[in-house]
PAMILUM-509487 format. One line per 5 residues: number of its first residue (from 0); their letters; for each residue x, y, z of C-alpha. Coordinates in steps of 0.5 Angstrom, whole numbers, padded with zeros to 4 digits. Layout:
<rokols>
NUM = A = X/Y/Z ~ ...
</rokols>
This chain:
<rokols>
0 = XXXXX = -0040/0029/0002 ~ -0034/0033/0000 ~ -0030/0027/-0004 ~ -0024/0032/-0005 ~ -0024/0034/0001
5 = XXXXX = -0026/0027/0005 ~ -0020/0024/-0001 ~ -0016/0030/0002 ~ -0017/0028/0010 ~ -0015/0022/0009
10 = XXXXX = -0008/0024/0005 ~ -0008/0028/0010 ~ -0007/0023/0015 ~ -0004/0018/0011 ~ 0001/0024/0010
15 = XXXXX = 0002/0023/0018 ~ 0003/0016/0017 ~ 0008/0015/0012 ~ 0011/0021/0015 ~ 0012/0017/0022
20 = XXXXX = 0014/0011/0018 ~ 0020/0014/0015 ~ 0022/0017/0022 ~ 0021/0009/0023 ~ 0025/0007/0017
25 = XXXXX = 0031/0012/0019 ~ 0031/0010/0025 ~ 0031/0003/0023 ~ 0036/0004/0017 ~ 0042/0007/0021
30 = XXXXX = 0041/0001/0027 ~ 0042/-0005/0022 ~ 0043/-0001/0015 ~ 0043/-0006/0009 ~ 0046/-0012/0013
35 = XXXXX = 0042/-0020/0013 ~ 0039/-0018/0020 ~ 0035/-0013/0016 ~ 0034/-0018/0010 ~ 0032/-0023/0015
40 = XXXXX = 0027/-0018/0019 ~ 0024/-0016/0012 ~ 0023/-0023/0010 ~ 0019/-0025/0016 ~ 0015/-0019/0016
45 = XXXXX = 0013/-0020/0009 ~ 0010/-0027/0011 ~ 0005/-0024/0015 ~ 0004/-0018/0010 ~ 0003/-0024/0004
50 = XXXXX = -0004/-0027/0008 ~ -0006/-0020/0010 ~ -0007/-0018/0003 ~ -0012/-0024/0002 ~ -0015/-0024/0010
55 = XXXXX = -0015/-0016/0011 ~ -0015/-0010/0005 ~ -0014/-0015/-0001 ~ -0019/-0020/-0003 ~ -0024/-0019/0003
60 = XXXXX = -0024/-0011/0003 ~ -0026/-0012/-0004 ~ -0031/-0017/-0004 ~ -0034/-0015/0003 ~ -0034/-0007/0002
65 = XXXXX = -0038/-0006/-0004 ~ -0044/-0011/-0001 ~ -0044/-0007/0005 ~ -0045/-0001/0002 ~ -0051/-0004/-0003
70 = XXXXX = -0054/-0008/0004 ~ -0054/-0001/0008 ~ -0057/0004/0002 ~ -0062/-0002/0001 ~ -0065/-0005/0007
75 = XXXXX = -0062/0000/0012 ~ -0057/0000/0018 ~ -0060/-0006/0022 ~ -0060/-0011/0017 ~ -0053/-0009/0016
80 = XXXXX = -0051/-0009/0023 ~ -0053/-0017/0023 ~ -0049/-0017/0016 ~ -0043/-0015/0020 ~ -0044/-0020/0026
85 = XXXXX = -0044/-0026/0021 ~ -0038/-0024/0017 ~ -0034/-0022/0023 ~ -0036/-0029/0027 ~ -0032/-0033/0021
90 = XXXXX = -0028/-0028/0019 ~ -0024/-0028/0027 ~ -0025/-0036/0027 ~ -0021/-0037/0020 ~ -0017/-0032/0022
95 = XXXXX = -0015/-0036/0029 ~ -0014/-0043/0025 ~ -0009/-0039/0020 ~ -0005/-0036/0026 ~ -0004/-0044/0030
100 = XXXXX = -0002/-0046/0023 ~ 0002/-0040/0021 ~ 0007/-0041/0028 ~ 0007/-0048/0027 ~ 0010/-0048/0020
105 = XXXXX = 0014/-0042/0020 ~ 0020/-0045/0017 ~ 0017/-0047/0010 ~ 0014/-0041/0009 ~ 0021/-0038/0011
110 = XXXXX = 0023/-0043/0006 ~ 0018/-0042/0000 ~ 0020/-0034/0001 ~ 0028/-0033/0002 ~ 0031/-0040/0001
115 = XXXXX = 0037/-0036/0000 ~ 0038/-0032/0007 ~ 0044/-0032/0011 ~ 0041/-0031/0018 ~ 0035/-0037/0016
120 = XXXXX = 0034/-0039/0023 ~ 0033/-0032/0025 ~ 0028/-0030/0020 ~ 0024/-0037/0023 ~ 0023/-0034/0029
125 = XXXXX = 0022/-0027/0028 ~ 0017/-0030/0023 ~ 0013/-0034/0029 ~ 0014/-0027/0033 ~ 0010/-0022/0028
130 = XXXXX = 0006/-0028/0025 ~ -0001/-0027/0029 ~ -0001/-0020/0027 ~ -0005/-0022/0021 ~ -0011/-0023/0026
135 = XXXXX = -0010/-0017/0029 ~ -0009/-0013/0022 ~ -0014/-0017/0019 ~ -0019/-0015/0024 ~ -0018/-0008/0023
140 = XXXXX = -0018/-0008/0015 ~ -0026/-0011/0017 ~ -0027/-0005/0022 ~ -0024/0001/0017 ~ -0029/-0002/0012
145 = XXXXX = -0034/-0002/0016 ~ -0032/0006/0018 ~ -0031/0007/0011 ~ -0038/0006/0010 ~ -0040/0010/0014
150 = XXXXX = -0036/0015/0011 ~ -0031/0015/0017 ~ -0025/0016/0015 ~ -0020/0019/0020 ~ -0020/0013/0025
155 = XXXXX = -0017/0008/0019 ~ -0013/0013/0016 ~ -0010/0015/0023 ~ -0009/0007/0025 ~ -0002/0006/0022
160 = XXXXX = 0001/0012/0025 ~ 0001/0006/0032 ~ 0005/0001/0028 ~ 0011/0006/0027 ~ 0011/0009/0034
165 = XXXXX = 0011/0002/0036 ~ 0017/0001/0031 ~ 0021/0007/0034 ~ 0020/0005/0041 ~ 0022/-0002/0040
170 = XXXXX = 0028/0001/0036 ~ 0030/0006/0042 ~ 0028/0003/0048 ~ 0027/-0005/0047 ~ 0033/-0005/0042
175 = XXXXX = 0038/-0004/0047 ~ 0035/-0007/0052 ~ 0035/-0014/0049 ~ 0044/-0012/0047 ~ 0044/-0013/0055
180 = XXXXX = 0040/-0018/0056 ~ 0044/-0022/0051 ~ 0038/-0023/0045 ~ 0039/-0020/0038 ~ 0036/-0013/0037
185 = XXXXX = 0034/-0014/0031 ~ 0028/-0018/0034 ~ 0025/-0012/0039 ~ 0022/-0010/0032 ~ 0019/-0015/0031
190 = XXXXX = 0016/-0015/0038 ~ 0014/-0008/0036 ~ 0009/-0011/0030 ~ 0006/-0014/0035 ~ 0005/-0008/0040
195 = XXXXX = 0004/-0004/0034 ~ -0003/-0008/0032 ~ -0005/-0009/0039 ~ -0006/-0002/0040 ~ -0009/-0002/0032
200 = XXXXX = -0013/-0006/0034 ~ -0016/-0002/0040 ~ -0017/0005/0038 ~ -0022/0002/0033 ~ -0027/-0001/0037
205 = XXXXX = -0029/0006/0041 ~ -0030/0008/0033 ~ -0034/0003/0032 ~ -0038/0003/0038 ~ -0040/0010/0036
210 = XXXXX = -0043/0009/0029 ~ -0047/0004/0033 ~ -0043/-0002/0028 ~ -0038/-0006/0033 ~ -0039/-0013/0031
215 = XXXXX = -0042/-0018/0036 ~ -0037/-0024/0035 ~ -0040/-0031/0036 ~ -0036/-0035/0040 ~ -0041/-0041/0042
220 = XXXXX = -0043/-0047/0035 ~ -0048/-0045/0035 ~ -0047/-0037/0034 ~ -0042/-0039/0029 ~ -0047/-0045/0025
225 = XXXXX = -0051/-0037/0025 ~ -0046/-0034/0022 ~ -0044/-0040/0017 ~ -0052/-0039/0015 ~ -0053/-0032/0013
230 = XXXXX = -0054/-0030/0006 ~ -0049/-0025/0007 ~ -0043/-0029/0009 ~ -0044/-0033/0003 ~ -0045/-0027/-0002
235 = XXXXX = -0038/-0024/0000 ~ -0035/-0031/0000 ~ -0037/-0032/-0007 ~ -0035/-0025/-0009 ~ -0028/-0026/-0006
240 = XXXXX = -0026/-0033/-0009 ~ -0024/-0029/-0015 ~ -0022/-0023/-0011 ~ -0017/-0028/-0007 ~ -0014/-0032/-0014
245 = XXXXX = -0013/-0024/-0016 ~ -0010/-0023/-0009 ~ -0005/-0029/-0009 ~ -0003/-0028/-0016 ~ 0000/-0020/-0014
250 = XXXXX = 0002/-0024/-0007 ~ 0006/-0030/-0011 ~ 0010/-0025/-0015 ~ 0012/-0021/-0009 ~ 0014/-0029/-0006
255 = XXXXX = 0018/-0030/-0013 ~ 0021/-0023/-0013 ~ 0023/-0023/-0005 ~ 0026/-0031/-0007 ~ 0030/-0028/-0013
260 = XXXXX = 0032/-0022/-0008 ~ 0034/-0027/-0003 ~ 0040/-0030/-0008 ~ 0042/-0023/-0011 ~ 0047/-0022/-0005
265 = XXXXX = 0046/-0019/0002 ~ 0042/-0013/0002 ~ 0038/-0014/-0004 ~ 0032/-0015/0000 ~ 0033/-0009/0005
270 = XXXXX = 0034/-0005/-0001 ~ 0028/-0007/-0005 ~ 0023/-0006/0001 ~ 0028/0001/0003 ~ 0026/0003/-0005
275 = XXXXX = 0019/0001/-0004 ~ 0017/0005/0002 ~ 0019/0011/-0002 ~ 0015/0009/-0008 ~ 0010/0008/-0003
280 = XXXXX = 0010/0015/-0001 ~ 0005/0017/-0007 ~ 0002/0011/-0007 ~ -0002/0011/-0001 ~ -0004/0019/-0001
285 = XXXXX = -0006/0019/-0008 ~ -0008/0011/-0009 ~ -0010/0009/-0002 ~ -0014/0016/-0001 ~ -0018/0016/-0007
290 = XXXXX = -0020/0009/-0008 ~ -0022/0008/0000 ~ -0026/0015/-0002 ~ -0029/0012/-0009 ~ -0031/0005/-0007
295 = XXXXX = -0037/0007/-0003 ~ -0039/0012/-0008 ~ -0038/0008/-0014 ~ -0042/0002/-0011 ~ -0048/0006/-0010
300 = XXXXX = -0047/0009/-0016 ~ -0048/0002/-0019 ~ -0053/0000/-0014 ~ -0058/0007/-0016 ~ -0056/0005/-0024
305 = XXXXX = -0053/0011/-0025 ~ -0048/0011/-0030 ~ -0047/0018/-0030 ~ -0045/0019/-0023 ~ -0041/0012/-0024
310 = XXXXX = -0038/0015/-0030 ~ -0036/0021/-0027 ~ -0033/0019/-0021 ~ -0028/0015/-0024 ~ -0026/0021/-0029
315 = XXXXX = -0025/0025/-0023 ~ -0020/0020/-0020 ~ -0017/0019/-0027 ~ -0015/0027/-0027 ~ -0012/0026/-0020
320 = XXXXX = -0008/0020/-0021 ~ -0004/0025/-0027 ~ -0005/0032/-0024 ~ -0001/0028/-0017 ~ 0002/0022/-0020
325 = XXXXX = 0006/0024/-0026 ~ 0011/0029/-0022 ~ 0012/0024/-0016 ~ 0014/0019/-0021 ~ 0019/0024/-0024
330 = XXXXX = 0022/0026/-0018 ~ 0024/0019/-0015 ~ 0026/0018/-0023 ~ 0031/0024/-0023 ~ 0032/0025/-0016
335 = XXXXX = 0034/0018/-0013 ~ 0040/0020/-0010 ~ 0039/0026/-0005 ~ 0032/0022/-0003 ~ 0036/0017/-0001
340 = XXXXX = 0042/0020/0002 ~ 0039/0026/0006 ~ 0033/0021/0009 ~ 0038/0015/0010 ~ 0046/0015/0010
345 = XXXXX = 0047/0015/0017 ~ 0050/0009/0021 ~ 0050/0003/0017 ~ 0046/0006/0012 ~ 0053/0008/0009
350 = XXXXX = 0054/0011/0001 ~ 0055/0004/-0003 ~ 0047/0003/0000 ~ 0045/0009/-0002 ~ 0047/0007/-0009
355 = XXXXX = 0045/0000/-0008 ~ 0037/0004/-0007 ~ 0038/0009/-0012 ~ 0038/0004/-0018 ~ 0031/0000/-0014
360 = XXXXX = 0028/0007/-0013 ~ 0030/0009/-0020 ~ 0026/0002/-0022 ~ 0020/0003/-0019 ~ 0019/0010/-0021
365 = XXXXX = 0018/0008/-0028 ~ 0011/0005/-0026 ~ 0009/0009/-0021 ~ 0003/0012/-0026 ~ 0001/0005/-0025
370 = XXXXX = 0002/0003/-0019 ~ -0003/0009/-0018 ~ -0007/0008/-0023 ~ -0009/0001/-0022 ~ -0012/0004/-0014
375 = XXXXX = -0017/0007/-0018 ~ -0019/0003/-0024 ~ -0019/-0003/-0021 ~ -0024/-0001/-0016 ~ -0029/0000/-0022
380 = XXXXX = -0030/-0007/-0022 ~ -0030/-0009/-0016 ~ -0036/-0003/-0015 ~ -0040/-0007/-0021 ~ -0039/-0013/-0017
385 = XXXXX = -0034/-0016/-0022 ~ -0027/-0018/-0018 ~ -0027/-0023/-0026 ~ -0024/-0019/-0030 ~ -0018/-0016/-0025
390 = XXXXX = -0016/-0023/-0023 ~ -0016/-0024/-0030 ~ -0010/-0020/-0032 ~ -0006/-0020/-0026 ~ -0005/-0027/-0028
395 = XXXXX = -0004/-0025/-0035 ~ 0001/-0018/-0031 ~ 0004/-0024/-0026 ~ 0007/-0029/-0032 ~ 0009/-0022/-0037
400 = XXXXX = 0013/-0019/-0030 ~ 0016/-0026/-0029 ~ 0018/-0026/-0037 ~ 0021/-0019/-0036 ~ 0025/-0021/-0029
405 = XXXXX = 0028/-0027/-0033 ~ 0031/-0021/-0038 ~ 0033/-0016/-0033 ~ 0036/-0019/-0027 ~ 0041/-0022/-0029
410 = XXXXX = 0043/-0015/-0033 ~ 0042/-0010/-0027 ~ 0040/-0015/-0021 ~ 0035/-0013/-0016 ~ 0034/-0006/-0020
415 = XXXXX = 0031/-0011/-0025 ~ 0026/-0014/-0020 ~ 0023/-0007/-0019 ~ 0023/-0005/-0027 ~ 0020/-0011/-0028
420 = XXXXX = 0013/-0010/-0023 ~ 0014/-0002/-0025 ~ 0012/-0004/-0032 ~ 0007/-0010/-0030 ~ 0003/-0005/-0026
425 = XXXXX = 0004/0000/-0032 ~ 0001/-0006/-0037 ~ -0005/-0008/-0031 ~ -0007/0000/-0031 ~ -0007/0000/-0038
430 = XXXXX = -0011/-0006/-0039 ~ -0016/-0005/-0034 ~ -0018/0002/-0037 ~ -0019/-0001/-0044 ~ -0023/-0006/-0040
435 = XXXXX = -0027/-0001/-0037 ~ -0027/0004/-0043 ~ -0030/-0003/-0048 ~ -0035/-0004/-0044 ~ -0037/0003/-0043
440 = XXXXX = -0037/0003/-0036 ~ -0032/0010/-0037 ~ -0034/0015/-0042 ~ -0028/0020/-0042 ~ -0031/0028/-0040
445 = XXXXX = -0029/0033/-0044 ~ -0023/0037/-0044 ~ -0017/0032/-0042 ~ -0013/0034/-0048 ~ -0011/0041/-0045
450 = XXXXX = -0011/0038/-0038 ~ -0007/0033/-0040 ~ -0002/0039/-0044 ~ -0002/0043/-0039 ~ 0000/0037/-0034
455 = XXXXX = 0005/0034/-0038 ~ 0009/0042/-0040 ~ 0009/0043/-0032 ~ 0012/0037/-0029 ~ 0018/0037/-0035
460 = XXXXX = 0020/0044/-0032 ~ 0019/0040/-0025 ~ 0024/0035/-0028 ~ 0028/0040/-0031 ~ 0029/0043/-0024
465 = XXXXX = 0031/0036/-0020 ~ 0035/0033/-0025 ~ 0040/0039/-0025 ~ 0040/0039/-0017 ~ 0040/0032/-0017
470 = XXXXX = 0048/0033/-0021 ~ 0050/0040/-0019 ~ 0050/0038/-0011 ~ 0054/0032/-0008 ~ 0049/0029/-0003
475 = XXXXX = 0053/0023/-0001 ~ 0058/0027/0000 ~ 0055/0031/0005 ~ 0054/0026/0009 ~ 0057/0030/0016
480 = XXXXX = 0052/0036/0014 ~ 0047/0034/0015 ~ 0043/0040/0016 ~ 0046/0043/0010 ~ 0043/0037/0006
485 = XXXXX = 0036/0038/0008 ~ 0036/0045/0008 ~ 0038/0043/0001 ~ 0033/0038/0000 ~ 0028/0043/0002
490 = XXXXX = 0029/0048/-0003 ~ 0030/0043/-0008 ~ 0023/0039/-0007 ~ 0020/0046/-0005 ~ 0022/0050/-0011
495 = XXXXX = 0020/0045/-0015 ~ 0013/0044/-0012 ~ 0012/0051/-0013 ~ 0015/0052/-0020 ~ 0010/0046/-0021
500 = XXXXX = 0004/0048/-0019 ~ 0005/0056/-0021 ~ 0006/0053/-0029 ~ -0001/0050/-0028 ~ -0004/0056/-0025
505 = XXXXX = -0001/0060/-0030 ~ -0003/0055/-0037 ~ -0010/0058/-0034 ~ -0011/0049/-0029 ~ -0017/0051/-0025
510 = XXXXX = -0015/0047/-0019 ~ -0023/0048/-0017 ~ -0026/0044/-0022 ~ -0023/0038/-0017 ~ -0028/0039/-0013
515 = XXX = -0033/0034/-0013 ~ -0040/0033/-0008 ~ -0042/0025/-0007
</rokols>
């Protein structure tokens, strides 16, 4: 296999899907704007974000994948289809016992998340609405690892593209809808969460059906007292614990900073998640893509006791992260205000939220590198079955981000939030690749010096280039040219991408040598 191109198949698709997502967000942004209905919508969406990253992507991927991946190479698809049985059987039953409890207990988890919000009642009961939609994404995260093993990629990396139609469609259609009916619109986007992860859900089972890896659910005590009894279950339970310590850790700073946004006045919420969404741009078409692409390899790479191989794979990953990283976080550090103004100003998103945005997308810029990099190193361990050390330093990273909140908010506000997690995921990297680095885990492959050279000397030009645009063209201003803004957004963002790519090429970067078989 290809790994650069199975990593560029699922930046492909993840381009598709933030693409859709930001046609979301437009849409979004332009009804409601940076208003406390928005603030509320963000909050109740969160909640069931917050478990999914312990039940789906977060703790469990990390624990299940790499035992998955071993228990195939090792003893073959059978054994291993009888392996996923077992976890999705208890998998499916935690999750429709965290649902009950979830819908009951709403109004505290509101609480504990945003005590501040002015529409309270509101988030509660968008909150019950969207709250199931962690079984629902629960189940597809099981269903992309299982595909991922298999190394079939596209499916989970199209899935997303679903929840933002849904979203769109909820905005357009069932929006105005619910203004007629009498029932705020803002919660026809909840509704379309729960739409959007039916359909997420379904597309993955003619998948798994065709790898001959649909999971075979225990419903009878029996089945389930089985399921508890299989070697499996209890190798990915404990592999997870310290995976779910690490996990919550990241979790309680997202609780802590949305409780301190909640308090920073109306739109402090909306304007971190509308920063984000850009932030997450990049970090999921390099970090995603590539940490769902090095898992499987690595984990067999260990599992072979090939340290080369192992070595090898995260430096291919490393010179990546720089080559694609570094020039996303300076644009989103010199280029806030045309990013914003072209992709939002319109409706209630008016010019004093473009700026109350900017200085939050300005915040997370500064750790982009990190924000990245942490997808790729952290993986190293999780491939060497260590989720120890990772959670570690996320406690360490969590008390440090919230020493850091208590200087820079109540100086710069809600910017400060996301200064303070750009600079604790810049810390966490860091740590992690010494980690890996003392460990001789990662012996570092000839030639980052001048890699490095050439990078850094290509993405100042690039800087250069937005800065000057960023100053010498009014994108606010242009509110009522819309045409003529994105035309120039396009210039902008093409001319430097250009002037980038043509300075590596010219300081002699062969692009080939990404090129990687796994």
């Amino acid at each position: 296999m290809n790994l650069l191109r199975a990593a560029s198949t699922i930046s492909l698709l993840t381009l598709v899907s933030r693409i859709s997502g930001l046609a979301r967000d437009v849409v979004v942004a332009g009804a409601f704007g940076n208003s406390a209905w928005m603030d509320a919508y963000n909050v109740a969406f969160r909640i069931p974000n917050f478990l999914r990253r312990l039940f789906g992507e977060g703790a469990f991927q990390q624990a299940f994948v790499p035992v998955l991946g071993e228990t195939r190479a090792r003893d073959g698809d059978a054994v291993t289809r009888l392996l996923i049985d077992a976890v999705a059987t208890i998998l499916f039953w935690a999750l429709a016992a965290t649902c009950v409890i979830g819908v009951i207990a709403a109004p505290l988890m509101v609480w504990l998340m945003a005590s501040g919000l002015r529409q309270f009642d509101d988030a509660t009961v968008m909150t019950r609405i969207m709250f199931p939609y962690i079984g629902l994404i629960s189940m597809v995260s099981l269903a992309a690892g299982i595909l991922n093993t298999w190394k079939r990629f596209v499916v989970p990396a199209a899935t997303p593209v679903l929840l933002n139609l849904a979203s769109i469609g909820a905005a357009w259609w069932l929006g105005p809808a619910f203004t007629r009916w009498g029932i705020e619109p803002i919660y026809a986007q909840a509704v379309g969460v729960m739409i959007g992860g039916v359909l997420q859900l379904a597309i993955q089972i003619p998948a798994l059906k065709r790898v001959g890896a649909l999971p075979s659910i225990g419903l009878l005590p029996g089945t389930i007292r089985a399921a508890w009894a299989h070697p499996g279950v209890g190798r990915v339970l404990r592999q997870m614990a310290p995976a779910l310590v690490g996990v919550s850790v990241a979790q309680i700073s997202v609780v802590i900073n949305t409780q301190i946004a909640s308090h920073q006045g109306v739109g402090a919420v909306s304007s971190l998640d509308w920063a984000s969404r850009l932030m997450e741009f990049p970090t999921g078409l390099l970090g995603v893509a590539l940490g769902v692409v090095l898992i499987p390899q690595l984990s067999a790479a260990h599992g072979r006791k090939d340290a080369a191989a192992y070595s090898g794979l995260l430096d291919w990953g490393l010179r990546l992260v720089l080559l694609l990283a570094l020039p996303c976080a300076v644009a989103l550090l010199v280029f806030p205000n045309a990013l914003l103004a072209v992709l939002f100003q319109r409706g209630a998103f008016d010019a004093a939220a473009v700026h109350q945005t900017a200085s939050a997308l300005v915040g997370y810029g500064v750790g982009l590198m990190g924000l990245v990099g942490v997808k790729i190193l952290a993986p190293g361990y999780y491939a060497r079955q260590d989720t120890r050390t990772p959670v570690k330093i996320a406690i360490a990273v969590l008390l440090l981000t919230q020493v850091m909140n208590a200087i820079f908010v109540p100086f710069i506000g809600h910017a400060g939030l996301a200064l303070s997690v750009s600079l604790g995921a810049m810390i966490n990297a860091t740590w992690l690749f010494v980690g890996l680095r003392r460990a001789g885990a990662y012996v570092p492959e000839p030639g980052w010096c001048g890699f490095s050279l050439r990078v850094f000397g290509a993405t100042a030009l690039l800087g250069a280039l937005l800065f000057w645009a960023e100053r010498r063209i009014d994108w606010i201003g242009l509110v009522h040219h819309q045409a003529q803004r994105i035309g120039w957004l396009a210039l902008c963002l093409g001319g430097a991408a250009l002037l980038y790519f043509g300075a590596l090429l010219l300081s002699g970067l062969k692009l080939q040598q990404f090129t990687r078989r796994g």
